[in-house]
N, CA, C and O atoms as a GROMACS GRO file, in nm:
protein
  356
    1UNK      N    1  -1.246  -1.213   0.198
    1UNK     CA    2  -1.112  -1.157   0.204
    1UNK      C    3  -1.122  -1.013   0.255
    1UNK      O    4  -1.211  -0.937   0.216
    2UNK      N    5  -1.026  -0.978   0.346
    2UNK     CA    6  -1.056  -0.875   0.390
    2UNK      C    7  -0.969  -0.738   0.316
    2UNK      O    8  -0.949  -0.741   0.194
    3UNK      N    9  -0.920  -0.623   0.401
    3UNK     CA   10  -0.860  -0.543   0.289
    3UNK      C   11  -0.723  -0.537   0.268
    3UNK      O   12  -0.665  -0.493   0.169
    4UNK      N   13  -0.658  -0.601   0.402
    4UNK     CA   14  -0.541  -0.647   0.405
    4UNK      C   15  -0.487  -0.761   0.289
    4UNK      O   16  -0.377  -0.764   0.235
    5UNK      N   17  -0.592  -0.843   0.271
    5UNK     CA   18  -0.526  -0.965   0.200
    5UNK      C   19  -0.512  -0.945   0.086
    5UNK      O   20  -0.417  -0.968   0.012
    6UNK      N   21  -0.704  -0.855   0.054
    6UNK     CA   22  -0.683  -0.785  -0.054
    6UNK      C   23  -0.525  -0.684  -0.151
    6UNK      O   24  -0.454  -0.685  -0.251
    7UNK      N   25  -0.543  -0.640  -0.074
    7UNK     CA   26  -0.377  -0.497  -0.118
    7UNK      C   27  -0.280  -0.621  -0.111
    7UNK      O   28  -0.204  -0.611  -0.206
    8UNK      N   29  -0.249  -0.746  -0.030
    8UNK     CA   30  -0.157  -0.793   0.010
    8UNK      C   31  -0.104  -0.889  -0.130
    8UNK      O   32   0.008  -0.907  -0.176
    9UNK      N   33  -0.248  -0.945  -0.176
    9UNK     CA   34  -0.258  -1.033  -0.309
    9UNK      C   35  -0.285  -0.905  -0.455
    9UNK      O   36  -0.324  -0.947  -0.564
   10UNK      N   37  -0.268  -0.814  -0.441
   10UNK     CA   38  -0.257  -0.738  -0.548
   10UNK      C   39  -0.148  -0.703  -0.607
   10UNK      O   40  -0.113  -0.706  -0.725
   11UNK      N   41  -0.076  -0.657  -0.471
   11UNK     CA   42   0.057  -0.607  -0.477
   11UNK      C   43   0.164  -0.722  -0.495
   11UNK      O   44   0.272  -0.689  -0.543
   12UNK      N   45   0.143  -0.868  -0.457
   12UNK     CA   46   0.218  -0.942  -0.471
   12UNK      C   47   0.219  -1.022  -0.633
   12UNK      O   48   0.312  -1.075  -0.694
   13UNK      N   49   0.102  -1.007  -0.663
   13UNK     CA   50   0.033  -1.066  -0.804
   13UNK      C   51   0.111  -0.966  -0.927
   13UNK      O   52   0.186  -1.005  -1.017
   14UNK      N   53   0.063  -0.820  -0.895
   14UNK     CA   54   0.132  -0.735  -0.988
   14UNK      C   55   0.255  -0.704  -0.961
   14UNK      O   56   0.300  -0.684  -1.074
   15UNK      N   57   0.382  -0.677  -0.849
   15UNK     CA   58   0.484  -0.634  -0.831
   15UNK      C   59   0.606  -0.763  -0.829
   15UNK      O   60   0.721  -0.731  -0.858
   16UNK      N   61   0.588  -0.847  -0.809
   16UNK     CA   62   0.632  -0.982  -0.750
   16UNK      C   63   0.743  -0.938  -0.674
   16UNK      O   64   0.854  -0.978  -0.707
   17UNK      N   65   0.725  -0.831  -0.537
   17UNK     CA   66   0.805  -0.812  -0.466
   17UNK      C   67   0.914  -0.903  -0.420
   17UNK      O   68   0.905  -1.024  -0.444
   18UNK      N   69   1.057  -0.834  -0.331
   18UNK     CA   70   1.146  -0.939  -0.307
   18UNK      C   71   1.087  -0.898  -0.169
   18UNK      O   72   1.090  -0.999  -0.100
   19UNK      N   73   1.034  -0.792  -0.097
   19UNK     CA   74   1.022  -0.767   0.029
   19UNK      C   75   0.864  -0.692   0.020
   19UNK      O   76   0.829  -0.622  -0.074
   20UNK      N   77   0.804  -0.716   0.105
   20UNK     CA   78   0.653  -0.694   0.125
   20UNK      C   79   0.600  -0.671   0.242
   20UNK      O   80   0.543  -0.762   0.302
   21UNK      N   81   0.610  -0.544   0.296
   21UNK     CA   82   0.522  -0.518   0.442
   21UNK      C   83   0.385  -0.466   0.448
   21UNK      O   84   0.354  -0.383   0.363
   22UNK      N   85   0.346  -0.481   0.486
   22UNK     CA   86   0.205  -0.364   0.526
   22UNK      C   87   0.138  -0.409   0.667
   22UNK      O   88   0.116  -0.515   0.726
   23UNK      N   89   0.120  -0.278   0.689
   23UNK     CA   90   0.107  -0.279   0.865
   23UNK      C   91  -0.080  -0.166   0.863
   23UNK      O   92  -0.101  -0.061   0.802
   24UNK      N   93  -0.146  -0.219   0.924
   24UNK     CA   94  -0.267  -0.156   0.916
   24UNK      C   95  -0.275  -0.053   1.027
   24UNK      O   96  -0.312  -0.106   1.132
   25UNK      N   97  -0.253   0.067   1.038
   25UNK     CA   98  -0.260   0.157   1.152
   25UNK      C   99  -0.388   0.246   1.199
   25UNK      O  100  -0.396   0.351   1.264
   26UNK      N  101  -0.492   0.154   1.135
   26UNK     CA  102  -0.619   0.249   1.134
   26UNK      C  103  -0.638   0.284   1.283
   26UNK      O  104  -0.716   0.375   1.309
   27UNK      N  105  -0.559   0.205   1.409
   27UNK     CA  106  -0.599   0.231   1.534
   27UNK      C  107  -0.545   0.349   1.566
   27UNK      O  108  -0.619   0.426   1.627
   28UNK      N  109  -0.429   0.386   1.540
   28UNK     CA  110  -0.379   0.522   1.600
   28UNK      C  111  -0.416   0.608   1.529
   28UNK      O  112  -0.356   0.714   1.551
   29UNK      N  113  -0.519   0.614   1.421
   29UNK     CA  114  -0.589   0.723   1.337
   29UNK      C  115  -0.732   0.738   1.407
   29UNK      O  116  -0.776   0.850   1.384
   30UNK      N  117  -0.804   0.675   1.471
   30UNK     CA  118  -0.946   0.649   1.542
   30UNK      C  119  -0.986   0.796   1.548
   30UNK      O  120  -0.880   0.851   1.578
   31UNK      N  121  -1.070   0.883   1.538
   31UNK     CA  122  -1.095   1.009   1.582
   31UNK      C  123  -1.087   1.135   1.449
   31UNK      O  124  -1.148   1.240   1.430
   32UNK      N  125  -0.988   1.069   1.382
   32UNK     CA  126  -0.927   1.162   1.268
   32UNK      C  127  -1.032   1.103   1.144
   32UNK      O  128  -1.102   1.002   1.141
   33UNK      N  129  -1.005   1.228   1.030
   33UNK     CA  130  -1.046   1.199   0.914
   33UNK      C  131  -1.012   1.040   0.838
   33UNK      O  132  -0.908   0.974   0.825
   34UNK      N  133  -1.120   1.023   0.807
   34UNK     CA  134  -1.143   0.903   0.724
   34UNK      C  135  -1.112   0.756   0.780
   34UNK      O  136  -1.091   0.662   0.704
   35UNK      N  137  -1.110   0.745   0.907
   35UNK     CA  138  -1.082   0.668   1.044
   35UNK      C  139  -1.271   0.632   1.044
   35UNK      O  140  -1.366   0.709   1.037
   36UNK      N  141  -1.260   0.444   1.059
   36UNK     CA  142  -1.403   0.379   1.069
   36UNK      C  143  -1.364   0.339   1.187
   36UNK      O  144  -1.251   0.349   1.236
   37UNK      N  145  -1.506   0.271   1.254
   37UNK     CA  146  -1.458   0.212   1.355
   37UNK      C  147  -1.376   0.060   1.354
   37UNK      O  148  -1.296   0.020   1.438
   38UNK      N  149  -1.430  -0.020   1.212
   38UNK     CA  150  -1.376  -0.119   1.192
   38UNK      C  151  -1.232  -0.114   1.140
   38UNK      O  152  -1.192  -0.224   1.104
   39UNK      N  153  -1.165  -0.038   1.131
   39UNK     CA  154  -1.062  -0.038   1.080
   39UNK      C  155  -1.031  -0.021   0.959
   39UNK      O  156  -1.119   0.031   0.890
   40UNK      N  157  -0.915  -0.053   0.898
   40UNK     CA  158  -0.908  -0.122   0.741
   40UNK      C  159  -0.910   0.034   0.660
   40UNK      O  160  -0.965   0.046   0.551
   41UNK      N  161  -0.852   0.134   0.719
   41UNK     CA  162  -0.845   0.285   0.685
   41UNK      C  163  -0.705   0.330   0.646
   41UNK      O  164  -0.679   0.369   0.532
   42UNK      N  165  -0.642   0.326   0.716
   42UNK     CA  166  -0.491   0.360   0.726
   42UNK      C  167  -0.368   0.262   0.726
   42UNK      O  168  -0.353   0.190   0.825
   43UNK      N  169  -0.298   0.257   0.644
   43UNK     CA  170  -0.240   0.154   0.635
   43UNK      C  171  -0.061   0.184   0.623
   43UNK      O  172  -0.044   0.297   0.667
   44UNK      N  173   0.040   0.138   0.590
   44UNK     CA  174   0.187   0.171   0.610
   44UNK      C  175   0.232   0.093   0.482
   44UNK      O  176   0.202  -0.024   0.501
   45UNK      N  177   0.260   0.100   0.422
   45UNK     CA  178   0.343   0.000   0.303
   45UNK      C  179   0.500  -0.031   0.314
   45UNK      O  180   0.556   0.055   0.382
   46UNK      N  181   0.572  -0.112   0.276
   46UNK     CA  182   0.713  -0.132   0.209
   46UNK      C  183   0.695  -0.224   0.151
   46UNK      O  184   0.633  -0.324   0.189
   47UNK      N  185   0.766  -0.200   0.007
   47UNK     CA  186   0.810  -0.272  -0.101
   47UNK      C  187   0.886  -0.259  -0.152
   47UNK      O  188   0.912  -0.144  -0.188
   48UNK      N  189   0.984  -0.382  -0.193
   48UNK     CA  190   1.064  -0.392  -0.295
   48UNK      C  191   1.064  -0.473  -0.436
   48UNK      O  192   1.059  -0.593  -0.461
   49UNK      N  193   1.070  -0.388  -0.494
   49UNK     CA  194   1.073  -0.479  -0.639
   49UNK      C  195   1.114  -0.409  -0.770
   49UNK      O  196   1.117  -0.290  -0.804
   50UNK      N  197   1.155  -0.558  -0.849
   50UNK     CA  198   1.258  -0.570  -0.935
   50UNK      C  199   1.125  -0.449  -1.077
   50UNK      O  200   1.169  -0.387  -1.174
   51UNK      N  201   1.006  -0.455  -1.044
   51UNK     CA  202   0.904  -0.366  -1.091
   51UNK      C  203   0.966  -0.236  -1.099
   51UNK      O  204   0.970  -0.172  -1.204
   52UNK      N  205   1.015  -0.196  -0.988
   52UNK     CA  206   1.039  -0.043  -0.970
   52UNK      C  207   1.141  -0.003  -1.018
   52UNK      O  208   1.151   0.119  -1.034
   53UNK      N  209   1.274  -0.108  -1.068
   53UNK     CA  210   1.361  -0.041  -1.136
   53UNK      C  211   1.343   0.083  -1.275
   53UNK      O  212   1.266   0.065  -1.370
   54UNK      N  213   1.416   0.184  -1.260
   54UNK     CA  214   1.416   0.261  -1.374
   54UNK      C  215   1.266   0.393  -1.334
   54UNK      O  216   1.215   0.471  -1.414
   55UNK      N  217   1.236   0.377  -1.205
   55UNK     CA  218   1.124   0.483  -1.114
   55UNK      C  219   1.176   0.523  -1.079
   55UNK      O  220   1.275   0.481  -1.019
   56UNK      N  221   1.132   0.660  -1.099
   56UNK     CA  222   1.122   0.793  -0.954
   56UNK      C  223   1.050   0.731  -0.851
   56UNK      O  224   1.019   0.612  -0.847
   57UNK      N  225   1.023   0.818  -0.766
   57UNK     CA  226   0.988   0.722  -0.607
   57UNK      C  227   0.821   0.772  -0.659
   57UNK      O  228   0.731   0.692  -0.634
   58UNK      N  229   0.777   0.928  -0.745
   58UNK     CA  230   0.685   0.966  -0.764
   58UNK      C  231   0.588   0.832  -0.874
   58UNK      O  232   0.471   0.794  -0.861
   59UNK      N  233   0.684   0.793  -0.967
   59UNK     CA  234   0.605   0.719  -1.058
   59UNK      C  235   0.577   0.554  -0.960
   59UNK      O  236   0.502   0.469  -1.006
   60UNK      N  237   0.634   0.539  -0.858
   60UNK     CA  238   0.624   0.413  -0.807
   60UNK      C  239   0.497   0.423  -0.721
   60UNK      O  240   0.416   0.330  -0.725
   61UNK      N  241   0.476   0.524  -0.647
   61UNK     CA  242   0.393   0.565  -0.556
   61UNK      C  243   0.244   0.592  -0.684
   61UNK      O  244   0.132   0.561  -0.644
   62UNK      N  245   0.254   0.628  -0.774
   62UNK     CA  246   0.124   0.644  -0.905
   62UNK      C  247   0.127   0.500  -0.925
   62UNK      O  248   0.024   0.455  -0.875
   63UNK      N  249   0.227   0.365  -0.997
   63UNK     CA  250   0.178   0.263  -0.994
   63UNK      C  251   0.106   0.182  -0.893
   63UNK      O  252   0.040   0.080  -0.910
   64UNK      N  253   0.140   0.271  -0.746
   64UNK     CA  254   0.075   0.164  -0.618
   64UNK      C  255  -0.038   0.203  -0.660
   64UNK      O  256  -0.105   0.118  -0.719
   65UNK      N  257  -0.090   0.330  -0.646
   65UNK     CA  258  -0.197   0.422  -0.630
   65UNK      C  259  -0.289   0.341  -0.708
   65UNK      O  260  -0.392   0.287  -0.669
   66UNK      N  261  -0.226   0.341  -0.849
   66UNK     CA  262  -0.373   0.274  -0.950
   66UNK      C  263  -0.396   0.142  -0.968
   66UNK      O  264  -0.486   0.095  -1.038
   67UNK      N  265  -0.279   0.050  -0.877
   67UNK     CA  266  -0.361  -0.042  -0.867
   67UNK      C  267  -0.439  -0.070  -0.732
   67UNK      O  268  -0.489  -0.176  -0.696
   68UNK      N  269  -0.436   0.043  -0.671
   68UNK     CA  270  -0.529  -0.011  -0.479
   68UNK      C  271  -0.634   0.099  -0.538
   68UNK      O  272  -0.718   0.134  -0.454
   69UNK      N  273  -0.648   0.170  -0.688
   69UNK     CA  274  -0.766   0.278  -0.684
   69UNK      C  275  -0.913   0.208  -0.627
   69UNK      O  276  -0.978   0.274  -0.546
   70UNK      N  277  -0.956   0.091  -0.667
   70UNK     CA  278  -1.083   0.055  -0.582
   70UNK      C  279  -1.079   0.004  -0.417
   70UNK      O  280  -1.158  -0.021  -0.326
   71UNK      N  281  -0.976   0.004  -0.433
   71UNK     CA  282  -0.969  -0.011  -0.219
   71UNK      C  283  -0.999   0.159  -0.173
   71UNK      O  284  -1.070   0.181  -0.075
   72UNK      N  285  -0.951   0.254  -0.238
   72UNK     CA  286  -0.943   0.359  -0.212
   72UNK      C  287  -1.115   0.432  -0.220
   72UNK      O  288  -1.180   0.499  -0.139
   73UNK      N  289  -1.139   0.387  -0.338
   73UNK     CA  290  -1.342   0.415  -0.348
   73UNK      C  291  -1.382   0.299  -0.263
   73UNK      O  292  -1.502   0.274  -0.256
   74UNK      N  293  -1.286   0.214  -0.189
   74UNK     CA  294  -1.425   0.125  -0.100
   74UNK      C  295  -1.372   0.209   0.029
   74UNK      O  296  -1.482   0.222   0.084
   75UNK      N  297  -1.300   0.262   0.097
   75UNK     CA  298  -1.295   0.307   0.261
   75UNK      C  299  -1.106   0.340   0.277
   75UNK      O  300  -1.041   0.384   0.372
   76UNK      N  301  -1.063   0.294   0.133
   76UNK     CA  302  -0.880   0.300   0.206
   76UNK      C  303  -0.885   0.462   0.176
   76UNK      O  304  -0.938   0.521   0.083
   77UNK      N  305  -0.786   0.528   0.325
   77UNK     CA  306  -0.841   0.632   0.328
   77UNK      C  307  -0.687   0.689   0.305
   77UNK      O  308  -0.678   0.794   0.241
   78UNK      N  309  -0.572   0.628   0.351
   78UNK     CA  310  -0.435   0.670   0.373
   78UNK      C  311  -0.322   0.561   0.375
   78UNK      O  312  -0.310   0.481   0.467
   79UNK      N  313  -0.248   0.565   0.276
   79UNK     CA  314  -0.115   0.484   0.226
   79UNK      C  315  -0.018   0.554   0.254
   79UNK      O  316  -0.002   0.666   0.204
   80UNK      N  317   0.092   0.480   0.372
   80UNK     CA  318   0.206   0.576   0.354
   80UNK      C  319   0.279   0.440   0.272
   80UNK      O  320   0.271   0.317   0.279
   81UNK      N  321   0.361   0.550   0.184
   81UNK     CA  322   0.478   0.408   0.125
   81UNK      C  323   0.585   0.437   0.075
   81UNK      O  324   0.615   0.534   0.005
   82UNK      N  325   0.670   0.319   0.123
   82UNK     CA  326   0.834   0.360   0.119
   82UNK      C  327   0.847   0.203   0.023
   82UNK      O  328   0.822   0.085   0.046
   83UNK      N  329   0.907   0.293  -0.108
   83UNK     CA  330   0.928   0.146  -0.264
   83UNK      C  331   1.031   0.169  -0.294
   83UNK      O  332   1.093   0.276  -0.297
   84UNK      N  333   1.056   0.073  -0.320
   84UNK     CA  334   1.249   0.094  -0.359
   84UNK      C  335   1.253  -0.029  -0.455
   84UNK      O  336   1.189  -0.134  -0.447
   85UNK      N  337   1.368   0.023  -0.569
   85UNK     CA  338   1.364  -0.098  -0.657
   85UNK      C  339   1.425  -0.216  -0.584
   85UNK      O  340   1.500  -0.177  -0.495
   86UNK      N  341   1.419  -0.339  -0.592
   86UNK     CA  342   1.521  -0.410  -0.570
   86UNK      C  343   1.618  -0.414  -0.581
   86UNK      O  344   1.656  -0.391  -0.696
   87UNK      N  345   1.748  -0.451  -0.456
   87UNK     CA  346   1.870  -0.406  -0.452
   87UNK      C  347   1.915  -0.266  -0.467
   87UNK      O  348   2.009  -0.221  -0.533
   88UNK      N  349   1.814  -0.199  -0.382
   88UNK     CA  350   1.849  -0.018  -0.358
   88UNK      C  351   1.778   0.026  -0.268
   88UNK      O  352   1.658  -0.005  -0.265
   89UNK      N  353   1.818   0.086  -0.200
   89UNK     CA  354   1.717   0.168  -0.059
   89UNK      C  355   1.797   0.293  -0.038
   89UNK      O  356   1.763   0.374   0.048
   0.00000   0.00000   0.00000
């Protein structure tokens, strides 16, 4: 499993999102800090879920955080992420 599927089955296992993106952008990072050649560095998030109700956008972004913390000690170098509870943006 790679690191995509990984984050992809974490986040879906623990959040049971209604909406689920992630887009891997390690290519337009190539050159920059914490950029491999294989990729699997930089990544984009959106989520929605019924999880996030009753969050600040700060405490939603700390629940992503600690659950991708070992993607982050294996090479994930940069998460951008936009979470919104369900039925709110």
């Amino acid at each position: 499993m790679n690191r995509y599927e990984r984050i992809m089955s974490l986040l879906s296992q623990e959040f049971k999102p209604t909406r689920l993106e992630l887009r891997d952008d390690s290519q337009s990072h190539a050159g920059h800090n914490g950029a491999r050649p294989g990729g699997e560095t930089h990544y984009t998030l959106v989520i929605e879920s019924a999880a996030f109700q009753g969050l600040n956008k700060i405490q939603c972004h700390q629940a992503i955080y600690r659950l991708l913390a070992n993607e982050f000690k294996t090479g994930l170098h940069a998460l951008s992420i936009q979470a919104f509870a369900a039925g709110k943006k």
